[in-house]
C-alpha positions in Angstrom: 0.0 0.0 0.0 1.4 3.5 -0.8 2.4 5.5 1.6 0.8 9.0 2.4 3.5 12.0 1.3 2.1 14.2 4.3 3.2 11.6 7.1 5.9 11.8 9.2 7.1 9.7 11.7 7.4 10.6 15.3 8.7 9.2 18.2 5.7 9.1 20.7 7.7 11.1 22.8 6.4 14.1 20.4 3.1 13.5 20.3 0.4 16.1 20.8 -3.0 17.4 20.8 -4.6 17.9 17.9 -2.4 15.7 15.6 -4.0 13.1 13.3 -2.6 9.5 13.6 -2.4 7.8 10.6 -0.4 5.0 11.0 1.0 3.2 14.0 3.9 0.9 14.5 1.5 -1.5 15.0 -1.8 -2.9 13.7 -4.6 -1.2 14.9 -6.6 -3.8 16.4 -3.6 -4.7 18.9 -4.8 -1.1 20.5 -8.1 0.3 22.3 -8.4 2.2 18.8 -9.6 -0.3 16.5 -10.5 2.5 14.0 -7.9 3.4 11.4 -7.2 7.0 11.7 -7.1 9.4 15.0 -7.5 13.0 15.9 -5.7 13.3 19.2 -8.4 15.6 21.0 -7.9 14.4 24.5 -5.1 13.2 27.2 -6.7 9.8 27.4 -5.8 9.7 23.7 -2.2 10.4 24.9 -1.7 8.1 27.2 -3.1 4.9 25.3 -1.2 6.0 22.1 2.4 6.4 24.7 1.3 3.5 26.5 1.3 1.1 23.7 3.5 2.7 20.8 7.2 3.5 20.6 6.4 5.6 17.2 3.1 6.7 14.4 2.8 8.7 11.9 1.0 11.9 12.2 -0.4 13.4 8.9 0.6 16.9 9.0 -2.2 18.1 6.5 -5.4 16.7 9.1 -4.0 18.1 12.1 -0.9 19.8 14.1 2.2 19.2 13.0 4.6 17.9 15.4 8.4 19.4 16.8 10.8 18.6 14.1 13.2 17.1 17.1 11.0 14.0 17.4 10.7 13.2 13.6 12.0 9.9 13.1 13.4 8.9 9.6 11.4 5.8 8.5 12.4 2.2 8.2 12.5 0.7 4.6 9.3 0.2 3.4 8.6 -3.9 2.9 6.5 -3.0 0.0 9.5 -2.1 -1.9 11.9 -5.0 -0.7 10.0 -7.7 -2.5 8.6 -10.7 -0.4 4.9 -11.2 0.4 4.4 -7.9 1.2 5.3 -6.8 -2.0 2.7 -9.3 -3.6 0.0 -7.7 -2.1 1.0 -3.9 -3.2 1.5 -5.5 -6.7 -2.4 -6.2 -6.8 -3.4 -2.5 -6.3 -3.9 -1.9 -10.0 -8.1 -0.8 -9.7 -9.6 1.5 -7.6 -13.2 0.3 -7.1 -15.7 3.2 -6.0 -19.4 2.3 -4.9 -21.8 2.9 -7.6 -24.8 2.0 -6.3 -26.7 2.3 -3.2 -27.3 -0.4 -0.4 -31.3 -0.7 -0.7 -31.0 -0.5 -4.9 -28.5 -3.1 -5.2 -30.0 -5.3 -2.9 -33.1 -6.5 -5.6 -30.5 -7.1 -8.2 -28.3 -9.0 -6.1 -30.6 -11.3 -5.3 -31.8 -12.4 -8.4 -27.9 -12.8 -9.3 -27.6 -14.6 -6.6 -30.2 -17.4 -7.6 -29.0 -17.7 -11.0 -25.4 -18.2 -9.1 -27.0 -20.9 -6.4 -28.4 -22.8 -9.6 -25.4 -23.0 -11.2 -23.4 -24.7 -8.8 -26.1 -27.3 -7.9 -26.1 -27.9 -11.6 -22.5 -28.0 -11.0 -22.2 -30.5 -8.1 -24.9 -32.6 -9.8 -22.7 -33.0 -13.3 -20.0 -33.6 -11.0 -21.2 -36.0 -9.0 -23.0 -38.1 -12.4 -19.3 -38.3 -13.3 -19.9 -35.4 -16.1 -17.5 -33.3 -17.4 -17.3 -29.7 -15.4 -19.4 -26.9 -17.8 -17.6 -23.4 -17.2 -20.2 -22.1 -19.4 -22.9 -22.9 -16.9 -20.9 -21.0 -13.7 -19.6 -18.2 -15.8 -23.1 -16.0 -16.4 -23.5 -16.3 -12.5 -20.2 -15.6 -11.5 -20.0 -12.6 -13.8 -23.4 -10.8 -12.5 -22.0 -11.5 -9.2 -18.7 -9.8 -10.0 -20.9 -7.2 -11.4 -23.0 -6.8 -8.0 -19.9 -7.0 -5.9 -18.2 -3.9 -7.8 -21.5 -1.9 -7.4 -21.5 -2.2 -3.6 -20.1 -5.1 -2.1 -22.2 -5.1 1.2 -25.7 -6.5 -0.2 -24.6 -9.1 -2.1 -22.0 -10.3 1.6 -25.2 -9.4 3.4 -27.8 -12.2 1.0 -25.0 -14.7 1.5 -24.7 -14.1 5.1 -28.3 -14.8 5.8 -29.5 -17.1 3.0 -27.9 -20.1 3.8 -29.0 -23.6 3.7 -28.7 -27.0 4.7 -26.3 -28.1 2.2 -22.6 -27.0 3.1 -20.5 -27.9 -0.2 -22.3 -25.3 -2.6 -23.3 -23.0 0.1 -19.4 -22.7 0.9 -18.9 -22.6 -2.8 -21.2 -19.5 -3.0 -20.2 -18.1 0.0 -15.9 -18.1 -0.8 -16.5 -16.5 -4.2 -18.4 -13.8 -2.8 -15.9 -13.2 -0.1 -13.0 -13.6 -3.0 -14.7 -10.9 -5.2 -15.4 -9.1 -2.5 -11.9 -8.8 -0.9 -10.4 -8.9 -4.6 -12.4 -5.4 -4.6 -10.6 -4.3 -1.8 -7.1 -4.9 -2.7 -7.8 -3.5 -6.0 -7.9 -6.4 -8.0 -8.3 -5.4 -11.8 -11.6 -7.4 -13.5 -10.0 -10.1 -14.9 -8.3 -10.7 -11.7 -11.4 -10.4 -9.6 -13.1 -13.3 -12.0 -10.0 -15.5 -11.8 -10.0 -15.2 -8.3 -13.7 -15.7 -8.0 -13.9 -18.7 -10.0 -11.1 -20.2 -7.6 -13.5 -19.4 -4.5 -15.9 -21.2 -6.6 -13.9 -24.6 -7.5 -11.0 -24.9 -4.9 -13.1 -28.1 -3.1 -14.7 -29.2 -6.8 -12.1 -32.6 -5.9 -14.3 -33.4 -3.4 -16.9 -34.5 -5.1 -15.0 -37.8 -6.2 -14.6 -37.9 -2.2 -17.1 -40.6 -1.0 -20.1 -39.2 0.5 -20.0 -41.4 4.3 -16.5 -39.4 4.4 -17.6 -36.1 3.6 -20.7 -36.2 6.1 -18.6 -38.1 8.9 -19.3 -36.5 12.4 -16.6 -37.9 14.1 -12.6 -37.1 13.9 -11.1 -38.4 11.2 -8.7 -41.8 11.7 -4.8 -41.1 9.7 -6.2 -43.0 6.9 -9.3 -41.0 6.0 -7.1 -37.6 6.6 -4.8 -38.6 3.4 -7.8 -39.9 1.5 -9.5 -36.1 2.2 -6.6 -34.9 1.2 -6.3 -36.4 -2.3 -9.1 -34.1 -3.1 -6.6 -31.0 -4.3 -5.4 -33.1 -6.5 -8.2 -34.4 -8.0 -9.6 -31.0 -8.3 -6.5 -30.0 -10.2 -7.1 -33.0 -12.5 -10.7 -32.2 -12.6 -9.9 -28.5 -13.5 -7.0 -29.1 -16.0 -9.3 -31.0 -18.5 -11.9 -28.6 -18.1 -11.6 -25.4 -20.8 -11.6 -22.0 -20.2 -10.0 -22.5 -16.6 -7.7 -20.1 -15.5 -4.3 -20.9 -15.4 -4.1 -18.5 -12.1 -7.6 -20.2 -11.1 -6.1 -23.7 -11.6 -2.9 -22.6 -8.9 -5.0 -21.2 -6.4 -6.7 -24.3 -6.6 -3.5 -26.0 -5.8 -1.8 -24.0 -3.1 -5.3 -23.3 -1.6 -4.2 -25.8 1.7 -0.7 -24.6 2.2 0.2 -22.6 5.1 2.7 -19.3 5.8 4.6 -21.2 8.3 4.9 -24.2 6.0 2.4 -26.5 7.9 0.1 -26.9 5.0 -0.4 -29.0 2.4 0.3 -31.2 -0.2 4.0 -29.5 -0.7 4.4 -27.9 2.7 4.9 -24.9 1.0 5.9 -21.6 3.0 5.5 -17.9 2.7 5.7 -16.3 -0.7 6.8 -19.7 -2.1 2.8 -19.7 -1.8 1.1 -18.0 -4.6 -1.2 -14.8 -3.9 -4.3 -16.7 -5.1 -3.3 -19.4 -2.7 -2.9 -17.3 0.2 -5.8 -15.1 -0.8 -8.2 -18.5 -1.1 -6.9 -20.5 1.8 -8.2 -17.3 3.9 -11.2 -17.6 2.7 -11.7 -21.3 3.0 -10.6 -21.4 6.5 -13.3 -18.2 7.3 -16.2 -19.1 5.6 -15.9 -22.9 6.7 -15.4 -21.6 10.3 -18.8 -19.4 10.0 -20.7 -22.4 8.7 -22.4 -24.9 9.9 -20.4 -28.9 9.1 -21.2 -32.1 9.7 -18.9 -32.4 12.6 -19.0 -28.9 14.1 -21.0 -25.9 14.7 -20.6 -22.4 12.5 -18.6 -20.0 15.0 -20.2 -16.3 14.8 -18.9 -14.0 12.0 -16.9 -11.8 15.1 -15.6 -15.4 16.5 -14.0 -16.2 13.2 -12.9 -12.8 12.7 -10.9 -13.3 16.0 -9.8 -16.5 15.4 -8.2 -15.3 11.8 -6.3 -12.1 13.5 -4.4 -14.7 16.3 -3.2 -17.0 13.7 -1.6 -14.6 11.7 2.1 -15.0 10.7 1.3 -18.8 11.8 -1.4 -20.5 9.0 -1.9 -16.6 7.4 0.1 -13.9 6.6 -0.4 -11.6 9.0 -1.1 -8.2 6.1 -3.4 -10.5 4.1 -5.3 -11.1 7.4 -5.6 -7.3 8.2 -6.3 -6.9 4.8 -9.2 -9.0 4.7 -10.5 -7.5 8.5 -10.5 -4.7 6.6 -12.7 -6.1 4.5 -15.8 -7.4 6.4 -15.1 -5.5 9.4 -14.7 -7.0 12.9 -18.2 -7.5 12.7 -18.8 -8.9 8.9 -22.8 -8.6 7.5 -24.7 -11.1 9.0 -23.7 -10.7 12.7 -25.9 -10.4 15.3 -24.3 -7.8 17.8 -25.8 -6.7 21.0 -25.6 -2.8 21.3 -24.9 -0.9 24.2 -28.1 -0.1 24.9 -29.3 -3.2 25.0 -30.8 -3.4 21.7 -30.2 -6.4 19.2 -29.7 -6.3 15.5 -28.0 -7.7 13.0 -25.4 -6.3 10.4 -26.1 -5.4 7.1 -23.2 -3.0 6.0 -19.7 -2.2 6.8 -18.0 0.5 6.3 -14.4 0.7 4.7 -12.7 3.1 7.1 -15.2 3.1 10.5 -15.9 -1.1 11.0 -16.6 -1.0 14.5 -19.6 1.3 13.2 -21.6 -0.4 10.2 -25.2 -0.2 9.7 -27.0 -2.2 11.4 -31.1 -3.2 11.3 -32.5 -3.5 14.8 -34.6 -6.2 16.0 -34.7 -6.5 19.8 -35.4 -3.3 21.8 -33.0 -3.0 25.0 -35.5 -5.3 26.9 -35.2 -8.0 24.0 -38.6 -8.2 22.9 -39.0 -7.9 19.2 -39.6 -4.8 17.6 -42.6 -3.7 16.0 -41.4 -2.6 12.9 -37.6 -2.7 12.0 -35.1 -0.1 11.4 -31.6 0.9 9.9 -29.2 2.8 12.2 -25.8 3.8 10.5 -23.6 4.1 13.2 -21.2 5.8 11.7 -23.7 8.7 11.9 -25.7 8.0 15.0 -23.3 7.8 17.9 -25.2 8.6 21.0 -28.3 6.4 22.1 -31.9 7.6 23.1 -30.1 8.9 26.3 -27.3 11.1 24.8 -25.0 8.3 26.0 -22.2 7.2 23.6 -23.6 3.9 21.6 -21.2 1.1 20.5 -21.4 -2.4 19.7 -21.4 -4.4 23.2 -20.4 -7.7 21.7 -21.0 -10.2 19.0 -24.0 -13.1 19.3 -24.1 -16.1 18.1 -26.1 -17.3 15.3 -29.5 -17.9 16.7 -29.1 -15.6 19.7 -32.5 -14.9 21.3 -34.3 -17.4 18.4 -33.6 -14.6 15.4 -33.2 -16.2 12.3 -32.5 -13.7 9.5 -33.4 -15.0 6.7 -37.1 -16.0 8.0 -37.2 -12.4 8.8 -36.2 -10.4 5.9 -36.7 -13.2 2.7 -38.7 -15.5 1.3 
């Protein structure tokens, strides 16, 4: 990511009132701050920032500028050093503004998103008739999706969140090529790019479907000899892929490398680091969020803000840790879909994030503070509504779980 011309770095030593914080030595959600960006209006400010930083960088055009004795020359960027860093720079080639407006994109999304759903059972069912894989089928689905996604990514993250069903293999299909155009989107993927990498969120597990089916739905912990047999399933969705035209070459690798890991614990080739392609690292992400948000066979979907969590503390060990704050950045610490308790009491459920503010997104409300349903729903943006009924500040309390107080979104927004 390029770096701002106005910033300078500071020793915290220098830091003052009125200064905006740009950056900090540190990612933001190891501070009280969360948000990216601060005006320093207040000794509390201060002291956090001291307490928990040995340097920022203060932006001398949104605020004070600082002493010139504490300016710090910066440390080599990593972007410019090559490395994985460097491979996620390299993607920033588009910048994707919203186009359309939450509540308008929201019908077309939908039926886009049908027309997508069909075409992976169609898919799936070809697959597992021992058919040949049809790219022509996926690709009108895929494309409107892309389409939807580059309008305004939240409604068509928000109908996935809340539409899903019983069966987990297509559902987590659907639901990693929307987060793979969706957080293509964010890093600035160019078109092409964002359908290559779409179509990999679509087909990375398409080798499972020559994985028996007692396997697949298997409860219980897998003994050492299933464990290699579920593995064999990147390969055969290589095989499956490579025979198939109109595949992606850069579709086909993710496809491969989707199960290695950045500290080399992955698999099949134990691959490390950048020896991992972008794709790869991009995909294996996405797997690992949107299987942990779902409901399996042997385990119960985490809430969106559990697997959110669980992403950011594995970084540098199965993810790299910028791809990870990457994707936070993303779908927020509270993706669409969550159900968050406010701190009024009131319940809702996510429907929006916003890029630069995710601990404030847009949120419909469902439960008043006593938890009894509401007679008619409504949108708060809390980015613009920051006080409650009270005048007192309002802020997301914590994250639910799915099912928390018997709300089920989808009975109670679709059909």
């Amino acid at each position: 990511m390029a770096h701002n011309p106005h910033e300078v770095r500071i020793s915290v030593a220098g830091l003052g009132l009125r200064m905006y914080v740009s950056r900090l030595d540190r990612p933001w959600l190891e501070t009280p701050f969360l948000l990216e960006g601060l005006l320093v209006d207040s000794q509390d400010d201060l002291a956090k920032l001291k307490a928990v930083c040995q340097f920022v960088y203060v932006d001398v055009t949104r605020g004070a500028r600082p002493d010139a004795r504490f300016i710090e020359p910066d440390a080599p960027d990593p972007a410019k050093q090559g490395g994985p860093r460097n491979d996620i720079a390299s993607l920033n080639t588009t910048v994707w503004a919203v186009s359309a407006p939450f509540e308008a994109e929201l019908p077309k999304a939908e039926k886009v998103h049908k027309t997508l759903e069909t075409g992976i059972e169609e898919m799936m069912s070809d697959l597992h008739g021992g058919r040949e894989l049809d790219m022509q089928k996926l690709k009108e689905g895929v494309e409107a999706m892309i389409d939807s996604v580059t309008r305004n990514p939240s409604a068509f993250v928000w109908l996935k969140a809340i539409k899903k069903k019983s069966n987990y293999a297509y559902q987590h299909a659907l639901g990693s090529s929307v987060w793979a155009a969706s957080f293509g989107r964010h890093l600035g993927l160019s078109r092409d790019e964002l359908g290559d990498l779409a179509f990999a969120g679509l087909l990375f597990d398409v080798g499972k479907t020559l994985i028996p089916e007692e396997l697949l739905e298997k409860p219980g912990p897998f003994t050492p000899e299933e464990h290699a047999q579920m593995r064999q399933h990147v390969q055969a969705g290589i095989e499956i892929l490579e025979r198939t035209p109109g595949v992606p070459p850069r579709t086909i690798q993710a496809v491969a490398t989707h199960h290695e890991r950045h500290d080399g614990s992955g698999y099949p080739h134990g691959l490390q680091g950048s020896q991992i392609p972008i794709f790869g690292r991009i995909i294996g992400l996405i797997d690992s969020y949107d299987a942990m948000t779902s409901n399996r066979p042997y385990a119960a979907g985490r809430s969106p803000h559990q697997a959110v969590m669980e992403l950011y503390h594995s970084r540098d060990r199965m993810f790299q840790a910028d791809l990870v704050e990457q994707f936070i950045q993303t779908c927020g610490v509270y993706p669409s879909g969550s159900l968050v308790e406010l701190s009024d009491g009131r319940v809702g459920v996510v429907t929006a994030v916003h890029d630069l503010k995710r601990l404030r997104p847009r949120i419909m409300i469902l439960l008043d503070a006593n938890k009894a349903p509401m007679p008619e729903f409504h949108s708060i943006d809390m980015s613009v509504v920051l006080n409650d009924a009270q005048g007192q500040p309002l802020n997301i309390k914590r994250g639910l779980p799915e099912g928390a107080f018997g709300i089920d979104p989808a009975e109670l927004f679709l059909d």
